[in-house]
TIPAKOL-912656 format. One line per 5 residues: number of its first residue (from 1); their letters; for each residue x, z, y of N, C-alpha, C, O, CB. Coordinates in steps of 0.02 Angstrom, whole numbers, plus 50000, padded with zeros to 5 digits. Atoms other than C-alpha are relative to their C-alpha. Glycine has a CB too. Layout:
// residues N
NUM	A	X,Z,Y,X,Z,Y,X,Z,Y,X,Z,Y,X,Z,Y  ... $
***
This chain:
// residues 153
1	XXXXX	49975,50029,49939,47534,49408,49157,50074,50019,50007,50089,50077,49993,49959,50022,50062  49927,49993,49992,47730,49389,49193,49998,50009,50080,49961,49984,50122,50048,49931,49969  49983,49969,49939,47804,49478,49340,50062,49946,50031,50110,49945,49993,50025,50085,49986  49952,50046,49982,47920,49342,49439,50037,50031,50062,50022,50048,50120,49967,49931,50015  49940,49961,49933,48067,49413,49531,49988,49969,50065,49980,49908,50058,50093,49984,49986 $
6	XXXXX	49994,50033,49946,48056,49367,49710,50041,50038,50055,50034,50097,50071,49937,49983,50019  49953,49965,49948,48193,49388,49847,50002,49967,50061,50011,49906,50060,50070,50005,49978  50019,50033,49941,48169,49344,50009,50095,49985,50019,50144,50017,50035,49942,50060,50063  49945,50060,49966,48311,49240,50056,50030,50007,50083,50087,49991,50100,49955,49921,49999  49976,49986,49944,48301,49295,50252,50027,50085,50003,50062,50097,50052,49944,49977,50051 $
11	XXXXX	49983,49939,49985,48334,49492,50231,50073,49995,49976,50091,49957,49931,49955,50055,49969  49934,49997,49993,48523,49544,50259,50001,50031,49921,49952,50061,49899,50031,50045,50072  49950,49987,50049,48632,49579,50093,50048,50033,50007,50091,49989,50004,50022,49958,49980  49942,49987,49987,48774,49690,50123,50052,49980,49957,50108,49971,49980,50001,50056,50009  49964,50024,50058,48847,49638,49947,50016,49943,50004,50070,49930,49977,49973,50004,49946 $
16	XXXXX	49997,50083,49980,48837,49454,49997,50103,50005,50045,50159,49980,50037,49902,49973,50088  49949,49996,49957,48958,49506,50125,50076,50030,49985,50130,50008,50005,49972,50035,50047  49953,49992,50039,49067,49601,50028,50036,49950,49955,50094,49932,49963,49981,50042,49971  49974,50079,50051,49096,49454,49892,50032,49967,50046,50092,49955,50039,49935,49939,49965  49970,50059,49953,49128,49345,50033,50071,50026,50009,50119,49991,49997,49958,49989,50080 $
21	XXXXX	49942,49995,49964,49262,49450,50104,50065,50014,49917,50122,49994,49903,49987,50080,50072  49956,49981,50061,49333,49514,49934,50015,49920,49957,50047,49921,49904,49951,50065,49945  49982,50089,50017,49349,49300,49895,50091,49979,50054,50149,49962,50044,49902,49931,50053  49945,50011,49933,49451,49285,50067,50053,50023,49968,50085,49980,49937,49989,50044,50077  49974,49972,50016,49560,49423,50016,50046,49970,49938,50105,49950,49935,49964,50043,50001 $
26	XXXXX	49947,50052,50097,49619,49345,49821,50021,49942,50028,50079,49925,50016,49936,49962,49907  49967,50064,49980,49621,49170,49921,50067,50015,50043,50104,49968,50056,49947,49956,50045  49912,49972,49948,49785,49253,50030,50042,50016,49936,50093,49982,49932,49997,50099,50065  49950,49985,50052,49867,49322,49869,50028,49948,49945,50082,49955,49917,49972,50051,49966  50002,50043,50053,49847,49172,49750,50085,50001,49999,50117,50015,50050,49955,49923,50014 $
31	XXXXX	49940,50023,50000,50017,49138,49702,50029,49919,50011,50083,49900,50034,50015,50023,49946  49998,50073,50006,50006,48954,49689,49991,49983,50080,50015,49930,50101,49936,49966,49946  49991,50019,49931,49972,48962,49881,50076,50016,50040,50101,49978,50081,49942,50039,50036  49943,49971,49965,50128,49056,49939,50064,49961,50023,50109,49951,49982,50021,50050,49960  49940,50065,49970,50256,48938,50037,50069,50032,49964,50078,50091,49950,50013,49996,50110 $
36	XXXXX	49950,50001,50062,50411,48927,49930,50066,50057,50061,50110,50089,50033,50033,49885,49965  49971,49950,49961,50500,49035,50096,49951,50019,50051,49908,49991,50084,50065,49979,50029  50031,49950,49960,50454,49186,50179,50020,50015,50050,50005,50073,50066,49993,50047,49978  49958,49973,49936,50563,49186,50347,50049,50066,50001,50098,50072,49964,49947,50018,50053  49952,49958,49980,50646,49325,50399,50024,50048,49928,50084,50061,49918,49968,50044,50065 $
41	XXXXX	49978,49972,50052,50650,49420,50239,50016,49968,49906,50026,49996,49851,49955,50047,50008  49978,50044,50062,50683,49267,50109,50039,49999,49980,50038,49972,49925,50002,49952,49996  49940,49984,50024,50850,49310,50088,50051,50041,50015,50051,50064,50072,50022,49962,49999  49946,49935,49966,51002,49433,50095,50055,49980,50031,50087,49934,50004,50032,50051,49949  49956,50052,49962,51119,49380,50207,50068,50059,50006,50110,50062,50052,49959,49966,50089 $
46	XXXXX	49966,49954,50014,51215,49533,50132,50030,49983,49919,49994,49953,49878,49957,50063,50014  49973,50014,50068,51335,49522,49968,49980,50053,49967,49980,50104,50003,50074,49989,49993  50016,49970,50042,51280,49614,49833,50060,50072,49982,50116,50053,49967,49988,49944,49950  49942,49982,50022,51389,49775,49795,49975,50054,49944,49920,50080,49934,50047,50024,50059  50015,49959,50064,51417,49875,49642,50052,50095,50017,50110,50086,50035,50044,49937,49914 $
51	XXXXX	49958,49947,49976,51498,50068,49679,49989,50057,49919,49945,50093,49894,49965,50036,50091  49998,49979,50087,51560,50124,49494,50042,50098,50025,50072,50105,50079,50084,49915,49929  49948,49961,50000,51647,50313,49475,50011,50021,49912,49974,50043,49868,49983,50065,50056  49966,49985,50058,51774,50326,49334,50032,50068,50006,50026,50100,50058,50050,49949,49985  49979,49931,50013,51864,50488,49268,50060,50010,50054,50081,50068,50061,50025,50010,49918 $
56	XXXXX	49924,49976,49939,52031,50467,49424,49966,49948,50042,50012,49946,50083,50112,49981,49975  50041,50050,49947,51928,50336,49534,49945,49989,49997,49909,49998,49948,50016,49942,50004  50078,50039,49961,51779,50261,49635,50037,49920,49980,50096,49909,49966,49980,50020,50122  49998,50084,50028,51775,50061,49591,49949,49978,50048,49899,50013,50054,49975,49981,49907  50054,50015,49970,51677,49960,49713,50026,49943,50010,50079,49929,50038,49974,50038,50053 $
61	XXXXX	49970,50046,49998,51654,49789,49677,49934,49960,50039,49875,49976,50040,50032,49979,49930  50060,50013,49949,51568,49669,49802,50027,49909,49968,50083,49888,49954,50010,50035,50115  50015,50072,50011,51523,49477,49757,50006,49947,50051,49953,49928,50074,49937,49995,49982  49994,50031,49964,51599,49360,49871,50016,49936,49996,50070,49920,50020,50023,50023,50026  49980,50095,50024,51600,49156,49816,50012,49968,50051,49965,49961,50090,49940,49949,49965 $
66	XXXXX	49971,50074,49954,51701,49023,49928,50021,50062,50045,50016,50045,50103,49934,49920,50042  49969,49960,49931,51770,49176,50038,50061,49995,49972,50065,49981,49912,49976,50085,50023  49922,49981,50021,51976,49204,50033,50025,50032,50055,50005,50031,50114,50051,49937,49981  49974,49912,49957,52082,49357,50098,49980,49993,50076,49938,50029,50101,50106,50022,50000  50016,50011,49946,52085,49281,50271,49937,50016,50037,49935,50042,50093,50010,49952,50000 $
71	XXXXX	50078,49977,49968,51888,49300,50301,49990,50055,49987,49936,50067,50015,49938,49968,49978  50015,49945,50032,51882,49459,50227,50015,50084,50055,50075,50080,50067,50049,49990,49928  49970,49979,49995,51910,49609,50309,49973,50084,49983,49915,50101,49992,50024,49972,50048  50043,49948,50037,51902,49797,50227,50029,50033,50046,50074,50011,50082,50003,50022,49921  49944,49940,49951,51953,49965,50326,49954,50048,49977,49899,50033,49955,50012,49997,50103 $
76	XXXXX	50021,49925,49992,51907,50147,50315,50005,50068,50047,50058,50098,50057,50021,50019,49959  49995,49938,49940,51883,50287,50436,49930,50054,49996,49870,50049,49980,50000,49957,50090  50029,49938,50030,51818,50444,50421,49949,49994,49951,49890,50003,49966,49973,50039,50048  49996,50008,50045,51793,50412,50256,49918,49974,49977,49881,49998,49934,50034,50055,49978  50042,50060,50031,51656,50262,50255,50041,49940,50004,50080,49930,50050,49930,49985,50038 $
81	XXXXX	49977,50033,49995,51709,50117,50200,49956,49937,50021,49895,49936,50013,50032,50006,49956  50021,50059,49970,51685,49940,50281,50011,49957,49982,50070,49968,49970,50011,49989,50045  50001,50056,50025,51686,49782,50220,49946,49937,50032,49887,49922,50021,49988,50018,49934  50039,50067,49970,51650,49620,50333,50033,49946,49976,50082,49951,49939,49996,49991,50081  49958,50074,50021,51696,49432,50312,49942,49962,50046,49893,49981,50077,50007,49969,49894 $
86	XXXXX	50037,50050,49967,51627,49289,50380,50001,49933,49952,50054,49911,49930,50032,49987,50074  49994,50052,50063,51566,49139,50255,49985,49934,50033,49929,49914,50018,49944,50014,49934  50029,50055,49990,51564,48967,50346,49965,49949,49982,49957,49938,49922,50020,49987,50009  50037,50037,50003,51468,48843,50368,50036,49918,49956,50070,49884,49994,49975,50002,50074  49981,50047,50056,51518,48695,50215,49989,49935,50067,49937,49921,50095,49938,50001,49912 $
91	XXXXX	50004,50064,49944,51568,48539,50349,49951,49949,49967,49904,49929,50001,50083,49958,50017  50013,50071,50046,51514,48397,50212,49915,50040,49983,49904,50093,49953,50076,49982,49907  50067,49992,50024,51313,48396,50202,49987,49946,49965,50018,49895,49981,49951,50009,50049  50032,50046,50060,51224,48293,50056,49959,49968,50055,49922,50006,50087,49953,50041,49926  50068,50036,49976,51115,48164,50149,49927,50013,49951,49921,50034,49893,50018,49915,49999 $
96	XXXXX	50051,49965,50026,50939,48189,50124,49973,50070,50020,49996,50092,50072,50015,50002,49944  50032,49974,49975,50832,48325,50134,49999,50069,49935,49987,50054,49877,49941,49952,50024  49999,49923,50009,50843,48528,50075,49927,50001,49981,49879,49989,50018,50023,50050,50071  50084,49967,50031,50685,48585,49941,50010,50078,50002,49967,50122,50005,49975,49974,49901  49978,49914,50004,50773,48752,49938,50087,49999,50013,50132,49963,49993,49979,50042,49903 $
101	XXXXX	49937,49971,49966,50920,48830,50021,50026,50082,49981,50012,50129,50017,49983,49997,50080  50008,49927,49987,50975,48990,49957,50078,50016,49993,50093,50059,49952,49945,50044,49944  49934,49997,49995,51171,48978,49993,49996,50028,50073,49964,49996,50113,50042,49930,49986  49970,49970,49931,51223,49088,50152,50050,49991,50026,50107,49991,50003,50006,50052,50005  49933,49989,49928,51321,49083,50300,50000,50024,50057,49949,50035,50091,50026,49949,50027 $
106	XXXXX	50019,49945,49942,51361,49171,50432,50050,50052,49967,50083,50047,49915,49906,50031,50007  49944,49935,50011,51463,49351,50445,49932,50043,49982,49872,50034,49994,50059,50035,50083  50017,49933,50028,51418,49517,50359,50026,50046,50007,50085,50043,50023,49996,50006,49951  49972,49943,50010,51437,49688,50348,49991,50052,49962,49933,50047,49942,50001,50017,50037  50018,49971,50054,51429,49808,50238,50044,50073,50002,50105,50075,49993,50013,49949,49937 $
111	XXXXX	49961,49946,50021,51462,50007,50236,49982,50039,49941,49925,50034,49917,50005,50041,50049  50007,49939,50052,51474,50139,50104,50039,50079,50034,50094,50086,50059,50046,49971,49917  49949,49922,49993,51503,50352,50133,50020,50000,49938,49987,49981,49890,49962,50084,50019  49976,49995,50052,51612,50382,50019,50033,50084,49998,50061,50119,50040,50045,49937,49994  49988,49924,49997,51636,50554,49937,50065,50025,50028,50108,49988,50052,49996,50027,49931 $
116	XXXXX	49957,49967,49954,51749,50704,50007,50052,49981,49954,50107,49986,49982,49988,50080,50021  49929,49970,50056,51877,50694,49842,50044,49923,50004,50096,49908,49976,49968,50026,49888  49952,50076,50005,51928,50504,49886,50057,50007,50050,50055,50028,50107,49952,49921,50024  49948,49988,49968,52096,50496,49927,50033,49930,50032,50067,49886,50005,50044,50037,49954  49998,50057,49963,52103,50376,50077,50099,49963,50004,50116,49904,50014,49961,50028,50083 $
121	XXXXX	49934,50027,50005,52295,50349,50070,50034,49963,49939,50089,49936,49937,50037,50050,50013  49963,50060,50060,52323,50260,49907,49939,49957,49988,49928,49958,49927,50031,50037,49911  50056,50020,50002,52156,50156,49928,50025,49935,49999,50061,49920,50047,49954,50023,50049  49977,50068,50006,52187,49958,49856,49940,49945,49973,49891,49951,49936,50062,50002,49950  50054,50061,50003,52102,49785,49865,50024,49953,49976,50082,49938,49991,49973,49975,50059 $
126	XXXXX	49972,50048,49990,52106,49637,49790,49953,49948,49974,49911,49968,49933,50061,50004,49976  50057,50066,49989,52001,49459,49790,50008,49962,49957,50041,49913,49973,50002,49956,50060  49979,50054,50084,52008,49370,49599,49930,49973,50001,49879,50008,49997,50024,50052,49901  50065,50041,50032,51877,49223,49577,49930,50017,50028,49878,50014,49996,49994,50014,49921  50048,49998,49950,51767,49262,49729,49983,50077,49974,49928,50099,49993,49937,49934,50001 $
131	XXXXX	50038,49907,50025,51735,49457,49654,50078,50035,50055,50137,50018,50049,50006,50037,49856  49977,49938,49965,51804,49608,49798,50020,50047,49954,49972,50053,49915,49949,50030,50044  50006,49929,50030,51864,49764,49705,50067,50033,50054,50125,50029,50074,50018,50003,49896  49963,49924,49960,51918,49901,49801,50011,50056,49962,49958,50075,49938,49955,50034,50058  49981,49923,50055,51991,50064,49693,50016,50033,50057,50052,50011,50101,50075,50003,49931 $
136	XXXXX	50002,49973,49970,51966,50205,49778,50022,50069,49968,49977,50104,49945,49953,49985,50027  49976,49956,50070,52074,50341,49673,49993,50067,50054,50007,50072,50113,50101,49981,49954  49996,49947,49976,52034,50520,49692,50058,50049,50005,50114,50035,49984,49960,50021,49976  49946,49959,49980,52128,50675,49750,50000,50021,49952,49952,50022,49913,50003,50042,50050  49982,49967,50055,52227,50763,49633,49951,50060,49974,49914,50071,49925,50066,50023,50016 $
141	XXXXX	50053,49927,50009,52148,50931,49661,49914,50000,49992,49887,50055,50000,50009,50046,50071  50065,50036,49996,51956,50839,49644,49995,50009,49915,49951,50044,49888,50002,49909,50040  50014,50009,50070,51991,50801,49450,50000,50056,49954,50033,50107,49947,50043,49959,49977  50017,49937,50046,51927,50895,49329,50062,50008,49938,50082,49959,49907,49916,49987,49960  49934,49962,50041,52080,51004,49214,49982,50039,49943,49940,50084,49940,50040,50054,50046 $
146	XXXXX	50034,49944,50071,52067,51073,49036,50061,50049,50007,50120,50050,50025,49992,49958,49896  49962,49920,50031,52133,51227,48996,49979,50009,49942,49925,49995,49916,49983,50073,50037  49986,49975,50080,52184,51294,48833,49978,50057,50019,49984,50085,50073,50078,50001,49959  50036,49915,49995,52095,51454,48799,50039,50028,49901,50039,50012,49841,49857,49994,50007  49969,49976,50085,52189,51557,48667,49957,50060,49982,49929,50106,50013,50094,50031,49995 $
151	XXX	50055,49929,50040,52097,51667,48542,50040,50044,49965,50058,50032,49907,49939,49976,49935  49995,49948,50066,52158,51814,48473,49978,50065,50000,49952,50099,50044,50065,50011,49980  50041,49981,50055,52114,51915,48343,50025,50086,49996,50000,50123,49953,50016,49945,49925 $
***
């Protein structure tokens, strides 16, 4: 005689319930669902910056396309530096209709602390082909000095 599984169909499952919810769960992550923007955090509405240090300077270069000197403006005080601009709004729109937007506008800001050895009085900027660089040359007494060491015998 064969033994035939039988499961009653009305008693509760807790596993049933689990599956179910652990389905829900993957159906939110799918990727293929995810709307092509995420609101408030879909984009940086900040320029990208790079903060290099060479052997007599700091280098800090910031990515700014369609800005010129006028929008720009850098300063320093107690020794963070600042860097805002403002990138308008392009008058001439394409008729038709936006699948993706990921050009900014609007103003920014942007600080950096910058170390004790930068020497804020010879500090220079300048704006080539939408790229910021700021040189930020250190103090004399900051850089490191060889000395000759004599040997004798």
């Amino acid at each position: 005689m064969a033994l035939v599984k039988w499961k009653n169909r009305n008693l509760y499952d807790p596993w049933t319930e689990m599956r179910t919810l652990q389905d829900e769960i993957n159906e939110l992550f799918r990727n293929d669902r995810l709307p092509v923007t995420t609101g408030l955090f879909d984009r940086s509405v900040t320029p990208a910056i790079d903060f290099i240090e060479g052997e007599d300077d700091f280098t800090v270069t910031c990515e700014l396309p369609g800005l010129e000197e006028k929008d720009i403006d850098v300063s320093i005080a107690s020794n963070v530096l600042t860097l805002k601009g403002t990138k308008k709004t392009e008058e001439e729109q394409k008729k038709g209709k936006y699948y993706k937007k990921e050009s900014w506008t609007g103003s920014f800001q942007r600080t950096l602390a910058l170390p004790q050895t930068v020497d804020s009085e010879k500090i220079s900027a300048q704006l080539k082909n939408g790229i910021l660089q700021v040189v930020l040359p250190k103090k004399e007494d900051s850089k490191p000095k060889q000395i000759t060491v004599e040997i004798k015998e």
